[in-house]
VOBA-1610 file (N, C-alpha, C; in pm, whole numbers, padded with zeros to 5 digits, always signed):
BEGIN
Unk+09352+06534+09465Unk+09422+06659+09481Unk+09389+06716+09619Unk+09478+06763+09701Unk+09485+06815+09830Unk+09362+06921+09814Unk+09332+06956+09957Unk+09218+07123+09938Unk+09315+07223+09967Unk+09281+07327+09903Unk+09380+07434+09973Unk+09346+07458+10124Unk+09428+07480+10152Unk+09428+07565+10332Unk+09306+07654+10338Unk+09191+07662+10406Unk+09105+07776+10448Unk+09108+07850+10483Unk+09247+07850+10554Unk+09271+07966+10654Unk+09424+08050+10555Unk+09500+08025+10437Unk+09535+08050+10326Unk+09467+08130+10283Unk+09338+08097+10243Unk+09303+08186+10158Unk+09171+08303+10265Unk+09202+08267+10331Unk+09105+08361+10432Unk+09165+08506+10411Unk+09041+08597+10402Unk+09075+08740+10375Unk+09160+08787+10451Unk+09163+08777+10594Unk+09236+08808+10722Unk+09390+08736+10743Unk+09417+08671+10653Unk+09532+08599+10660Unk+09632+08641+10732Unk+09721+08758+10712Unk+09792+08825+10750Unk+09741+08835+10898Unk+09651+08861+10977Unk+09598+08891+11062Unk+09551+08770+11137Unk+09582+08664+11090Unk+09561+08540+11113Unk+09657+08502+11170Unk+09773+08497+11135Unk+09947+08449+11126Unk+09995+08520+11232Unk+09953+08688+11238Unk+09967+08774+11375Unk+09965+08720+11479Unk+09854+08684+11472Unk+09775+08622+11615Unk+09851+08518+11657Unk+09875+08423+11564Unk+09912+08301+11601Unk+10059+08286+11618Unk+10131+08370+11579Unk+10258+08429+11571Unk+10297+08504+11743Unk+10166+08605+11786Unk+10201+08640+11848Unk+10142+08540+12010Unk+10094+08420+11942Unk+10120+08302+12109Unk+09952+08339+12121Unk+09864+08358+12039Unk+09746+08329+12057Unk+09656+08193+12044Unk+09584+08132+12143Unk+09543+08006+12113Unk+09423+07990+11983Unk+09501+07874+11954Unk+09406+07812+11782Unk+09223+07891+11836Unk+09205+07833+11971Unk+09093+07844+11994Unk+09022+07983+11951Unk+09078+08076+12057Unk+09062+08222+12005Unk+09063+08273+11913Unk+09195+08219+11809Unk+09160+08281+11675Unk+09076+08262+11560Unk+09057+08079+11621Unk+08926+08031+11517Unk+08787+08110+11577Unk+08758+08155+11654Unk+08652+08203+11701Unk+08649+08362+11673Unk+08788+08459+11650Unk+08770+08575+11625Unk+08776+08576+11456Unk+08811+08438+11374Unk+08811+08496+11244Unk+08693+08421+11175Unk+08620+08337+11259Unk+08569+08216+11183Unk+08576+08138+11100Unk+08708+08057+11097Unk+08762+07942+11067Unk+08743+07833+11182Unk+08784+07703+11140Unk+08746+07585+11232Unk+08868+07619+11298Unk+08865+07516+11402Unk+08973+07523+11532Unk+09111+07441+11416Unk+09033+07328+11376Unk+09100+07212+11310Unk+09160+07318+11182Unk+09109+07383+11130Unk+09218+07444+10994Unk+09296+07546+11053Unk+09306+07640+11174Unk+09402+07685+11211Unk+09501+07582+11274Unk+09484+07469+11365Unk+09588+07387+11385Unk+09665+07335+11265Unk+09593+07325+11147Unk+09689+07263+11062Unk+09778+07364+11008Unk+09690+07450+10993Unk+09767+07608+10919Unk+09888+07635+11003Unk+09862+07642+11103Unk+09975+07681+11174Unk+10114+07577+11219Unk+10039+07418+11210Unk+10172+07348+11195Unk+10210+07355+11027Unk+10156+07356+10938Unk+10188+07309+10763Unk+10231+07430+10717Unk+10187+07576+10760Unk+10230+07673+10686Unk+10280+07787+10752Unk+10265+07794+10891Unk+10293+07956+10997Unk+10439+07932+10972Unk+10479+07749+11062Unk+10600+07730+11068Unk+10703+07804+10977Unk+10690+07767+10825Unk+10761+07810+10721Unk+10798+07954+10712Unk+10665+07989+10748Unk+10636+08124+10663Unk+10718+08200+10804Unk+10721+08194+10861Unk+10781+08249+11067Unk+10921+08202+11043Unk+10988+08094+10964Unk+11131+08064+10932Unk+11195+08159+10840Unk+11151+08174+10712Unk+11195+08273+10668Unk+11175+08395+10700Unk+11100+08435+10782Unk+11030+08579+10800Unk+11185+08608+10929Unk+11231+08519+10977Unk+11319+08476+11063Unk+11455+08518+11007Unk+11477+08459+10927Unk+11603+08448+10830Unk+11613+08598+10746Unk+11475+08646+10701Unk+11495+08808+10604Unk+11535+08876+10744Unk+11516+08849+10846Unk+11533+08926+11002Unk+11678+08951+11009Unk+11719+08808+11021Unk+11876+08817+11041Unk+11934+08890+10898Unk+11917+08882+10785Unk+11974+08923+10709Unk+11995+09047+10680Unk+11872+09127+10714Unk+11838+09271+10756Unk+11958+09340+10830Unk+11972+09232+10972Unk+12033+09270+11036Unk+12219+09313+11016Unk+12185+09124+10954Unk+12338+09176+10936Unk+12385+09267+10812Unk+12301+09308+10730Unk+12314+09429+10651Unk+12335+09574+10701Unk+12222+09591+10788Unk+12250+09717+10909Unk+12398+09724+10954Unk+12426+09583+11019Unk+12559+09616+11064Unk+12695+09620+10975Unk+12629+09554+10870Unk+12734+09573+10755Unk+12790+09722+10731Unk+12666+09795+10747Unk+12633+09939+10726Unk+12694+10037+10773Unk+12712+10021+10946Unk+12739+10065+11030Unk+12859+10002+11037Unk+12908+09872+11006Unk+13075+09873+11052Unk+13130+09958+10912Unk+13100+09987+10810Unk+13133+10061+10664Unk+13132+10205+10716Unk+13051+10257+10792Unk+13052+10411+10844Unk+13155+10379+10958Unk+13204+10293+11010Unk+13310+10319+11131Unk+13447+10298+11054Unk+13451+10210+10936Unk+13559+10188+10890Unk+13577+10323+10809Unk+13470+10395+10742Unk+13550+10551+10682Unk+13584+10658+10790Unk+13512+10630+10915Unk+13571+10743+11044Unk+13730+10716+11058Unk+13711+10564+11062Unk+13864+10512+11100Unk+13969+10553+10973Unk+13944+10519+10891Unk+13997+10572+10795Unk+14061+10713+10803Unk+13951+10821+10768Unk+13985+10952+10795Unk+14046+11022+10904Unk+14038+10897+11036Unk+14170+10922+11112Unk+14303+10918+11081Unk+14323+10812+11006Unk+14437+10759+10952Unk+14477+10886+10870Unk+14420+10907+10792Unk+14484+11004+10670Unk+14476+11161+10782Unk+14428+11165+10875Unk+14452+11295+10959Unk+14611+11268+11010Unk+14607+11149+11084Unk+14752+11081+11144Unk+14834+11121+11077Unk+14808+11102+10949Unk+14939+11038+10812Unk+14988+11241+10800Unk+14918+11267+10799Unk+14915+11428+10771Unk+14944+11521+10851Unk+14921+11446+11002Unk+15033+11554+11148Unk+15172+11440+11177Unk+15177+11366+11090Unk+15320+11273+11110Unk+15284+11249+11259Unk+15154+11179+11276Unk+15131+11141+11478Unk+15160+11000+11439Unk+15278+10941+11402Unk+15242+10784+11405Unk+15219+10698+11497Unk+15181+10725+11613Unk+15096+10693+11710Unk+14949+10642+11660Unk+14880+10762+11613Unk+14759+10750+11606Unk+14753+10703+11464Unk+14844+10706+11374Unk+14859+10670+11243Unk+14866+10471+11258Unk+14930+10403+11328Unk+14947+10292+11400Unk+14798+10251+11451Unk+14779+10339+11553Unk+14594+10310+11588Unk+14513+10300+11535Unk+14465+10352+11425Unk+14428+10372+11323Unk+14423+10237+11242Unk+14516+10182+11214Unk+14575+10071+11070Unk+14513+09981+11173Unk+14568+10009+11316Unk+14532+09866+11351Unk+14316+09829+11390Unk+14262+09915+11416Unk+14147+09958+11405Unk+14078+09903+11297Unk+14150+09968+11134Unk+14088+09930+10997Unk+14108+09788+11002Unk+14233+09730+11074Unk+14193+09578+11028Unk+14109+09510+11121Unk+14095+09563+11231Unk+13977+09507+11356Unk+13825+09480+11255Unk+13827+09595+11203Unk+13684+09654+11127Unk+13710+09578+11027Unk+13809+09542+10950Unk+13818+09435+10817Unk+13804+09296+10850Unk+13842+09257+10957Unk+13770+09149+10989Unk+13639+09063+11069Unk+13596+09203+11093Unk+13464+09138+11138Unk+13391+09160+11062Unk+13404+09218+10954Unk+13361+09222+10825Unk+13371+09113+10746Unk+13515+09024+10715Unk+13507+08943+10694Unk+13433+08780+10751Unk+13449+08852+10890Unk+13322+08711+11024Unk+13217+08677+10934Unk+13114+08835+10918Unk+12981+08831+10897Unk+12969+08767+10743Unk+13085+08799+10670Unk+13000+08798+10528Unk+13088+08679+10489Unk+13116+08626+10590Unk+13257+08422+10584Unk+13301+08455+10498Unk+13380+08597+10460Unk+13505+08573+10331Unk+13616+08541+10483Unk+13604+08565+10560Unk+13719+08482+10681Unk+13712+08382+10740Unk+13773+08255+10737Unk+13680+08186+10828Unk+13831+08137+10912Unk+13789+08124+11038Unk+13901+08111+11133Unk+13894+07972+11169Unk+13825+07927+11094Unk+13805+07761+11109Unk+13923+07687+11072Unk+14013+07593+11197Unk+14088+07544+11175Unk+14086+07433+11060Unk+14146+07387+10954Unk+14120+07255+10897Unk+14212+07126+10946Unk+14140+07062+10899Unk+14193+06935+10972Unk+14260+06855+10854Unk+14353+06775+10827Unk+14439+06693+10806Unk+14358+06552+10815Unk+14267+06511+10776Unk+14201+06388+10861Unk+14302+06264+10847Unk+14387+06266+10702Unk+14506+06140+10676Unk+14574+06164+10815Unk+14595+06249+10882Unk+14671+06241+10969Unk+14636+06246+11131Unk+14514+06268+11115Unk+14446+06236+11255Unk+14446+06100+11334Unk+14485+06068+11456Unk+14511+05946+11499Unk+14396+05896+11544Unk+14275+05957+11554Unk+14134+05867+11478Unk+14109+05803+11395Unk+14179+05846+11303Unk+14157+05828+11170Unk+14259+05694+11120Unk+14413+05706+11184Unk+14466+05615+11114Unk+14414+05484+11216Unk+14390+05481+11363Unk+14320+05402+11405Unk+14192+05298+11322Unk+14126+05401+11303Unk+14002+05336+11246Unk+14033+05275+11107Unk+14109+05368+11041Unk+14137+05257+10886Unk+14226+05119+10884Unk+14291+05142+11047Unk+14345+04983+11086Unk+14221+04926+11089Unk+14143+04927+11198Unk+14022+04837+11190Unk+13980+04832+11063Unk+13914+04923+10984Unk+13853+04863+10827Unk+14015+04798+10785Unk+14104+04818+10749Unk+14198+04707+10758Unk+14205+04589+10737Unk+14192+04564+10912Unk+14201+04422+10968Unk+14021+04346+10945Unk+13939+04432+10944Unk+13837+04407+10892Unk+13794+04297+10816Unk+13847+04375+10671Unk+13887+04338+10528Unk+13972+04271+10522Unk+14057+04184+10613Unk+14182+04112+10567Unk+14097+03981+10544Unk+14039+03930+10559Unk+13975+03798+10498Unk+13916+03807+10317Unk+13908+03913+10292Unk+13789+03979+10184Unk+13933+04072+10090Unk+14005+03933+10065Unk+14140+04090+09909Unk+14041+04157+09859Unk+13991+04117+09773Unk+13895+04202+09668Unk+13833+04318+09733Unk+13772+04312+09886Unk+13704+04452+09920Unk+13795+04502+09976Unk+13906+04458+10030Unk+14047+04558+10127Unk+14102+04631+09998Unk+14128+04551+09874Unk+14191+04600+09763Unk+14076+04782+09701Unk+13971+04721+09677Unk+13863+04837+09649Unk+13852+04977+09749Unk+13823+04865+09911Unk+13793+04945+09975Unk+13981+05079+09976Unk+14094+05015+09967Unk+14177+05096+09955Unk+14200+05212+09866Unk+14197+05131+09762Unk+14185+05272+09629Unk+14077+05356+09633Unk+14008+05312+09705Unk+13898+05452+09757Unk+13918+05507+09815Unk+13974+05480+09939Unk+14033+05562+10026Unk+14149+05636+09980Unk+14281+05594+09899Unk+14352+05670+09845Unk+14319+05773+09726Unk+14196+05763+09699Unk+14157+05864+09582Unk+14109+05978+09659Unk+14053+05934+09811Unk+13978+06044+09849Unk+14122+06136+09927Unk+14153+06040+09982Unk+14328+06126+10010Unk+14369+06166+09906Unk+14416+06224+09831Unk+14462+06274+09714Unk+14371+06340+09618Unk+14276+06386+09690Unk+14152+06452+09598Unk+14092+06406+09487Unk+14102+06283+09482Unk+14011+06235+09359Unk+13883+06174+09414Unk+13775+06180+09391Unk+13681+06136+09401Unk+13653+06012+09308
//
């Protein structure tokens, strides 16, 4: 059975990860917490890494919550323009407005990928594609049995069958 980490269960832990987090050498910190040099090097490749990835990731997520936040307070300003517009018959600014809420509706949709502007591709119809299934093809023309297999595989995956 493995040992646990020393520097894991070290009282200072948190204060450990700081340091080393904030670009302090193994050396220094094994000497300000008294741990070996050797269990902060491992600590910090086997467990900082991880723990600094997600600490990374709750970061971004934070973030893009904030801005979630803040595009939701610009989309009710925008809003309550609109219904000011709608209410001095300015359809000018009633127009500015709509077009605004959907600026704000879709970068809304960016952050949270209910949009994705990602073109899709057709791959049956890509001329990569029909290229290369000539070669597996001509490949397979010695081999019926695997041109035959290898085909109905390929036509299941064209046609969504797996």
């Amino acid at each position: 059975m493995p040992r646990a980490c020393s520097t894991c269960q070290h009282p200072e832990r948190a204060a450990i990860d700081r340091a080393l987090a904030g670009g302090a050498s193994n050396r220094r910190v094994a000497a300000l917490y008294g741990v070996s040099e050797a269990s902060i090097r491992r600590h910090k490749s086997n467990h900082l890494a991880r723990k600094l990835v997600l600490a990374e990731k709750a970061a971004v997520v934070a973030e893009a919550d904030n801005l979630l936040d803040r595009l939701e307070a610009l989309q009710s300003r925008t809003l309550a323009i609109l219904e000011a517009a709608e209410q001095e018959r300015d359809h000018r600014m009633a127009l500015a407005a709509i077009a605004q809420a959907r600026r704000n509706l879709e970068v809304v949709g960016e952050i949270t990928k209910e949009l994705d502007r990602a073109g899709t591709i057709k791959l049956e119809l890509s001329p990569e594609w029909l290229q290369l299934r000539g070669v597996i093809v001509a490949a397979l023309a010695p081999h019926p049995a695997a041109l035959d297999s290898v085909r109905r595989a390929l036509e299941g995956r064209v046609n969504g069958r797996a």
